[in-house]
Every structure is written in C-alpha cells, then in structure tokens.
LUMVOLO-105840 format. One record per residue (C-alpha): residue in one letter; x, y, z. Coordinates in pm, whole numbers, plus 50000, padded with zeros to 5 digits. Last residue first. Example, Ala and Ser with C-alpha at 12.3 -4.5 7.8 and 13.67 -1.06 7.14 Angstrom:
% LUMVOLO-105840
S:51367:49894:50714
A:51230:49550:50780
This chain:
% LUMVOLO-105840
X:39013:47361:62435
X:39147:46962:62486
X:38822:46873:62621
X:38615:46993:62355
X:38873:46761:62084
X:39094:46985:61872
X:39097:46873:61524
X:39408:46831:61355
X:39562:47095:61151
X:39625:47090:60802
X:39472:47404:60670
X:39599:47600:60969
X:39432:47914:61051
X:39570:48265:60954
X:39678:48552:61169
X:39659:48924:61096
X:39982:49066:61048
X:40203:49184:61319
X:40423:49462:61218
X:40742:49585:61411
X:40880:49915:61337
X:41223:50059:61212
X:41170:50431:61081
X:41544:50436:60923
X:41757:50297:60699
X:42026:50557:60608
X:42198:50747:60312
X:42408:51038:60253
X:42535:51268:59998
X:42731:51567:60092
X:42780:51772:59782
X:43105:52005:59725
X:43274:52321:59664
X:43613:52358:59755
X:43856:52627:59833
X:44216:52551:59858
X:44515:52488:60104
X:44859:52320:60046
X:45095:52219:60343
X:45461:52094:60307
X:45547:51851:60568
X:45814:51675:60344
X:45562:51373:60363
X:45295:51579:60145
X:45040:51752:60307
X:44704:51888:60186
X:44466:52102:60274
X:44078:52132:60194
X:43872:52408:60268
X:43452:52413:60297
X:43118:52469:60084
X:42832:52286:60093
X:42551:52098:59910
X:42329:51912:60083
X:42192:51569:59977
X:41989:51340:60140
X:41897:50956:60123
X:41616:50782:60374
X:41554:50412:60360
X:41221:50277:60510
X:41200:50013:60772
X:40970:49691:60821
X:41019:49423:61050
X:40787:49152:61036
X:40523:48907:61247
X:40374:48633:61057
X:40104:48431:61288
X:39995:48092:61180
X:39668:47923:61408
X:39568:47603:61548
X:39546:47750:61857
X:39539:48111:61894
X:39833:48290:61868
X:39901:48566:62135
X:40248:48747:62034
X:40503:48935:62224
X:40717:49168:61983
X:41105:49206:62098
X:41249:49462:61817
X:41625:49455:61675
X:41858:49674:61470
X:42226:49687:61403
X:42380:49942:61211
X:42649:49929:61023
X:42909:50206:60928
X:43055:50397:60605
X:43211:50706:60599
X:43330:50808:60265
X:43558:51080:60154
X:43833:50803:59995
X:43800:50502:60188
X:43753:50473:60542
X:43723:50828:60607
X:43852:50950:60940
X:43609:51228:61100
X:43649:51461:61399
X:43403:51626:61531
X:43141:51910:61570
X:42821:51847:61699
X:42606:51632:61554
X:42370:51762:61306
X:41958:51737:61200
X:41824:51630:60895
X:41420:51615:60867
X:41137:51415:60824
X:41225:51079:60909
X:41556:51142:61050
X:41889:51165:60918
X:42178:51307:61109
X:42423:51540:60909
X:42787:51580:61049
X:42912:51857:61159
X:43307:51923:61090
X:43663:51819:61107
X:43715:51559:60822
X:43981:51280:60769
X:44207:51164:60442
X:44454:50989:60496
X:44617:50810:60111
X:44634:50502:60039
X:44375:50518:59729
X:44415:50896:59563
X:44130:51100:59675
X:43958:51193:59330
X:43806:51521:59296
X:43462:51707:59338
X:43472:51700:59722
X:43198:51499:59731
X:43143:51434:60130
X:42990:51089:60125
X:42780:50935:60443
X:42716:50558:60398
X:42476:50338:60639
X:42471:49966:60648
X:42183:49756:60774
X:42178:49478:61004
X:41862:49325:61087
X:41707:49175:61389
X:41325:49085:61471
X:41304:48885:61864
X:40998:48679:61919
X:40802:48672:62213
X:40554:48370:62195
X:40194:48328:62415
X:40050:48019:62274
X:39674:48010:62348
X:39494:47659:62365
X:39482:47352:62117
X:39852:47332:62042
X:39947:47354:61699
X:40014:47716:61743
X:40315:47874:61464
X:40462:48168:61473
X:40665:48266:61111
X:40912:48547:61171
X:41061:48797:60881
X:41316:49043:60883
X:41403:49370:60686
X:41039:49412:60533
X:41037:49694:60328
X:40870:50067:60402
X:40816:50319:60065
X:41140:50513:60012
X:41201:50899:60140
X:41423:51117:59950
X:41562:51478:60104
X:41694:51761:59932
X:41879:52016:60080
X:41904:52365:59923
X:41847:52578:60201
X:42035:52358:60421
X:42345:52503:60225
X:42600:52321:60484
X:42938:52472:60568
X:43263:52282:60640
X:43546:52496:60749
X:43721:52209:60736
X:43858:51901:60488
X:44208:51725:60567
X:44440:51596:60311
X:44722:51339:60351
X:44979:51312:60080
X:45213:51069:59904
X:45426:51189:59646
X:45320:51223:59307
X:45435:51521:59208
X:45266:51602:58889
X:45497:51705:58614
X:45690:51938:58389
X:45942:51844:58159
X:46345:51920:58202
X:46562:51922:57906
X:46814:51718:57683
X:46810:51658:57335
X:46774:52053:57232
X:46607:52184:56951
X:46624:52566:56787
X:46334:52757:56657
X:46344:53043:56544
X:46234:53448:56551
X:46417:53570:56864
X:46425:53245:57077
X:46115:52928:57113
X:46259:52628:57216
X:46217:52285:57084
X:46278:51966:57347
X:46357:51674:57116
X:46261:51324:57092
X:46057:51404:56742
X:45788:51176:56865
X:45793:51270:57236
X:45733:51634:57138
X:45872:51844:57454
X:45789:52192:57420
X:45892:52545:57528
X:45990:52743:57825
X:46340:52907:57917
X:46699:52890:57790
X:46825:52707:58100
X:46625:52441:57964
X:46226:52398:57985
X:45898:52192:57902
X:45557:52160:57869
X:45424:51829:57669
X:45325:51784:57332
X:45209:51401:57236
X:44895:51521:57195
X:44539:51380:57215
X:44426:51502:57534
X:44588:51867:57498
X:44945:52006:57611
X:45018:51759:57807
X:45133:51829:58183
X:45369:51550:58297
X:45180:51228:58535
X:45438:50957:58428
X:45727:51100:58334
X:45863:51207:57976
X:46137:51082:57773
X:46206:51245:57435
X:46562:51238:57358
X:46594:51359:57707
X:46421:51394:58070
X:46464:51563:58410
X:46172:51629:58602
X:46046:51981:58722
X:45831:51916:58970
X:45413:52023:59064
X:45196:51958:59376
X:44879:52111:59351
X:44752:52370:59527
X:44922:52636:59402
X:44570:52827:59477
X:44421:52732:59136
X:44737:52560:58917
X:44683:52751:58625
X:44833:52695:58264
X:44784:52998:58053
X:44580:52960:57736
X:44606:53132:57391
X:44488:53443:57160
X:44737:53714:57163
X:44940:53478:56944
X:45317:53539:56896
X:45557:53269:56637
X:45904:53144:56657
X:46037:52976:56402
X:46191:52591:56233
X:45796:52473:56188
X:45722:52594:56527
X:45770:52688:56866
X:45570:52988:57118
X:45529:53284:57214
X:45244:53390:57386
X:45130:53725:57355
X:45013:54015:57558
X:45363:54239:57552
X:45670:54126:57554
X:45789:54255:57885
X:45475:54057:58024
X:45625:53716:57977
X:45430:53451:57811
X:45571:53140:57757
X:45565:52819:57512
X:45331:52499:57436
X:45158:52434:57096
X:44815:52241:57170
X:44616:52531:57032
X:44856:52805:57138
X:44986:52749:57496
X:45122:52910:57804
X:45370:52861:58063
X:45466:53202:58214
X:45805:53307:58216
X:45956:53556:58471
X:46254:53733:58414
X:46660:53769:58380
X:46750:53624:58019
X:46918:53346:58094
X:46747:53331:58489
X:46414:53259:58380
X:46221:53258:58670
X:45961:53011:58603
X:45592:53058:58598
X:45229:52863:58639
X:44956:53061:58661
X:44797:53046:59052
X:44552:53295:59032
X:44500:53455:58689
X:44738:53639:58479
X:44579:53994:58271
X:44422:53999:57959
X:44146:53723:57959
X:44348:53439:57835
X:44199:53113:57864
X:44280:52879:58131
X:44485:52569:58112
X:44400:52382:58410
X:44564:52222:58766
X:44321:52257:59004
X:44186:51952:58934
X:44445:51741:59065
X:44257:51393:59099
X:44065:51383:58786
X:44378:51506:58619
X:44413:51798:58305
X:44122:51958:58450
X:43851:52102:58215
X:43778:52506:58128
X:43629:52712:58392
X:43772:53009:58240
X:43657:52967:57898
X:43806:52703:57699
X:43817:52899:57276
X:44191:52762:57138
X:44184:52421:57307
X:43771:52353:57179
X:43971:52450:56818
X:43978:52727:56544
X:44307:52611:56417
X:44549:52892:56450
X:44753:52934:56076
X:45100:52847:56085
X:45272:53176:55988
X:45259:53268:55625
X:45511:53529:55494
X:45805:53315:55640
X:45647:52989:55518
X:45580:53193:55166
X:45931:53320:55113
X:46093:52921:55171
X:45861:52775:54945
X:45933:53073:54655
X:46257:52996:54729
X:46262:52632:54689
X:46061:52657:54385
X:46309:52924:54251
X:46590:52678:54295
X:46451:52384:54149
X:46396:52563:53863
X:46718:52676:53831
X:46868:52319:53887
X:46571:52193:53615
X:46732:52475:53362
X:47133:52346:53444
X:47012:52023:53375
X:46877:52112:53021
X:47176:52311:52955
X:47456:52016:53087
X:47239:51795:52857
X:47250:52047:52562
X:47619:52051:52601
X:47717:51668:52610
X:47465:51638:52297
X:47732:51926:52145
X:48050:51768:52263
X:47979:51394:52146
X:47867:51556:51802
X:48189:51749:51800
X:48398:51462:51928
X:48269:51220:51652
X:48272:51446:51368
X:48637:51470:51488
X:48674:51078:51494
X:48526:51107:51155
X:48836:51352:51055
X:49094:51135:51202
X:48954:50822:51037
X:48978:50998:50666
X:49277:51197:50757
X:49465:50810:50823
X:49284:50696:50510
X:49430:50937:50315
X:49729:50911:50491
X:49817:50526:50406
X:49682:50585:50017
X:49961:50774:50009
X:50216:50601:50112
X:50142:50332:49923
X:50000:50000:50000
C-alpha cells in the first residue's frame, strides 16, 4: 500500500473521529443546559417555598383548646386545680411561671392550640411559642393555672424524648408536653425526641431538658370549714320493706303466748363529694358537723372529727332489733315483720381542703362540694293478721 493511500485513510479516520467529538460535545452541552434549567427551577421553587412559610405563619386552628373559657377542664381527675385557662388579659391565680434566669425574668407557661411556650409581660400580651423551624406570637392562647398552688408540681429531668408519668400535656390527644432548659419554656414532642425552644424568631432543639409534672408523692388531706346550704337540701324517702321475717306457729289447742326477737343489720354511707379523686392510700379525715337523718328532717352532731375509710366516705352498720310478744290462737299461723324505710339526702356545701405531702409541706384551697348520705330508718314491728291451719288436727272439747 502506498504512502499515500496510508494518509488518506489516516485523515479519513481522524476527521470522523472529529465528527465524533463534536457531536459527542454538542449532545454533552445540551444535557449540561437542560440540567442546568431543572437546577434553576429547582431553585426558585425552593425559594418561593421558603418566602411563603416566612410570609405565612402556621395558621390557629379554630379548636375547643383555642376557645376554653375560664372554667375550662382539668388535666387530672385527681388534681383539678391544675387547668389551662383562657386568656382574659391579665394572669390569673395560681399561673404557672419560672424565673428565667438566661435572660433575667419571669416566664409564664402558656399554649397556642396544643403548641406549648411562655408569656412574659415585657413582651407584651402574647404567647410565644415553637414551630415549623420559628418562633411565632398569638394574643389568643391559654395559661396553665394551678388554682391556689395547690397542687403539687416538679420539674423532672428527661431527654431524647422521655417524659414522666403524670407530665402536663398540652391537649388530650397530643404528644406535646411543657417543658424547659436554661433557655426558658417550650415543648417536649415525644415523637421528634427533642425539646424545641422558642428564641428571637426560630426555633432551635435541644436533646436534653426538664418536663413538667405532677408530684406524686404521698399526701394526707384534711377538709374544714365545712358549711352546709340547708336551704338547698333535698331529702328522698322510700316506701317501708320488710328487713326480717318470723313465722309463729300454734298447733297446740289453747293460746300460745311467743316473744319473738326481729334483727337486721343495715349499712349506712355518708359521702362528702369534694369534686376530685382521693388517691387510694392516702389519709384523708374531716373536722366538721355531720348530718343526722331522720324521718322528716336532717339534724347535726356536733362538731368532730372524722377519718374516712375510703376516699371521703364514711361507712358504718347498724344493728337493729324489736322484741314483739304474740298471742296465737290454737291452730293458728302468725307472721310478724320488721319493716323500715331508707332515707337519702343531699346538701351541698362549701369548705377548705389542705394537703400535706411527707416533706410537711401544706397546700390549702377552696372547695365546693355535695354531701350525699343514706340511712335505713323508721324501724317498726308489724304483726299481720293471723291465719288458721289448713292441716291441723281437730281439737277435741276437752282439749280447748
């Protein structure tokens, strides 16, 4: 092969490979272009996202949390002075605070919807609180009150989402729970195992953190000051029931004179509603009147001392009995019975209740309550009208 026929074909191969390279180069271009247009894209959606969560704070569901008056629903059946409270414009009795040392004043726990964080009143009437990476103000939200400090509250320490038996939720349903750091108030969400705080426009999380709680020590409690609204008593009378039952019977052909003795235990119950649960262990005793039931009317002991057998309940038995003498005639059935009628009442009243836990700390509060009690009463004997045998035997005229 000559020499030239060599280089022709060597241009002819070097000039495809070329073509090659150019075409590789310009499909390589127009994919870099078309990637660099979704990366801008991308961009500007991001952005665009980014502008409208600043622009658009978390809008406040309308919800039952949002619009609790005053008298809104314990957290506890047994510590129901413990609420969240609407916000009226100024702190109720008994809101919950911290001194927040970091920044040198007192926090107030507080909640939007079920979103905890603090109001303090240097920043006017809001409560700030957590979310979505910010920090957000409301002048609509709840305080958490604990009415008289009565209850018994702790700070507990907890992390990566941990949370004690007993801690304050933020609503039934939630997993949002109040909590702090040396930082101040905010939330504990057990499913993101953080503690979030609320600071100067974000949001920043935390692993470890302390969440609030019911102190569950043991207590005693002690009621006084008891007042009765006898104005308002209501008293229930049953119809009479036989309690015992005696069967006399005369086979004898003269008079049978038979005293027979009528007994019956009944039990008698006197509740003091307090309008919260008395935890089971606990002492719980009474200084005050106690009602009397009658068969008209109520009337009162004098003042004493009363220890509850199980929660705010006194119960007792009462033992009755009646001697009846009976005449039967001979050949004759004679049913004598007991009868008695059971007698409820309930008075409201009013009266203070303290509690102590074992440190010896003391806790007082106001309570409102319904004394319900009930009694067996108006115990009589009744001899019914005797009834010949069907199967008796003849009595002969010298046997009567």
């Amino acid at each position: 092969m000559s020499i030239c026929v060599i280089l022709h074909l060597f241009f002819y191969w070097f000039h495809l490979f070329l073509v090659y390279l150019w075409a590789s180069a310009v499909f390589l271009h127009v994919f870099l272009f078309i990637l660099l247009l979704f990366h801008s894209s991308l961009r500007l959606s991001l952005v665009f996202l980014c502008l409208l969560e600043v622009s658009n704070p978390p809008k406040l569901v309308e919800s039952p949390e949002a619009h609790t008056p005053s008298h809104s629903l314990p957290i506890f059946d047994e510590y129901v002075n413990l609420k969240w409270v609407t916000w009226d414009g100024s702190l109720p009795n008994g809101a919950v605070a911290i001194f927040n040392g970091y920044a040198e004043r007192n926090d107030y726990v507080c909640k939007v919807n079920c979103e905890a964080g603090f109001y303090t009143p240097s920043k006017g009437k809001l409560c700030q609180y957590p979310y979505a990476d910010r920090e957000y103000a409301s002048s609509t939200f709840e305080v958490l009150v604990n009415v008289d400090h009565f209850e018994f509250l702790q700070w507990v320490e907890g992390s990566y989402g941990s949370v004690p038996q007993y801690s304050i939720k933020t609503c039934p349903n939630s997993d949002i729970y109040v909590g702090k750091n040396k930082y101040g108030l905010g939330k504990v969400v057990t499913r993101h195992e953080a503690f979030f705080l609320p600071w100067e426009g974000d949001e920043y999380w935390y692993k470890s953190y302390h969440v609030l709680a019911i102190n569950r020590v043991s207590y005693s409690q002690h009621i006084s000051h008891v007042e009765y609204a006898i104005d308002k008593m209501e008293l229930f009378h049953q119809p009479p029931e036989a309690l015992d039952l005696i069967n006399v019977v005369n086979h004898e052909c003269r008079d049978v004179v038979k005293t027979v003795t009528l007994k019956k235990t009944t039990r008698s119950a006197k509740t003091w509603d307090i309008g919260r649960e008395t935890r089971n262990g606990s002492v719980s005793t009474m200084s005050a009147k106690v009602p009397i039931l009658g068969p008209g009317d109520v009337g009162f002991t004098e003042e004493q001392k009363v220890t509850f057998s199980e929660g705010t309940t006194m119960a007792e038995s009462l033992s009755h009995s009646l001697s009846v003498e009976l005449v039967v005639p001979p050949n004759y059935s004679c049913n004598v019975r007991m009868e008695g009628r059971t007698m409820k009442a309930s008075i409201p009243f009013t009266g203070r209740l303290s509690r102590t836990n074992h440190n010896g700390d003391t806790h007082w509060t106001s309570i409102t309550g319904t004394y319900d009690g009930v009694n067996v009463g108006e115990i009589t004997a009744v001899v019914e009208r005797c009834q010949p045998l069907t199967d008796a035997v003849p009595c002969s005229p010298e046997q009567q």
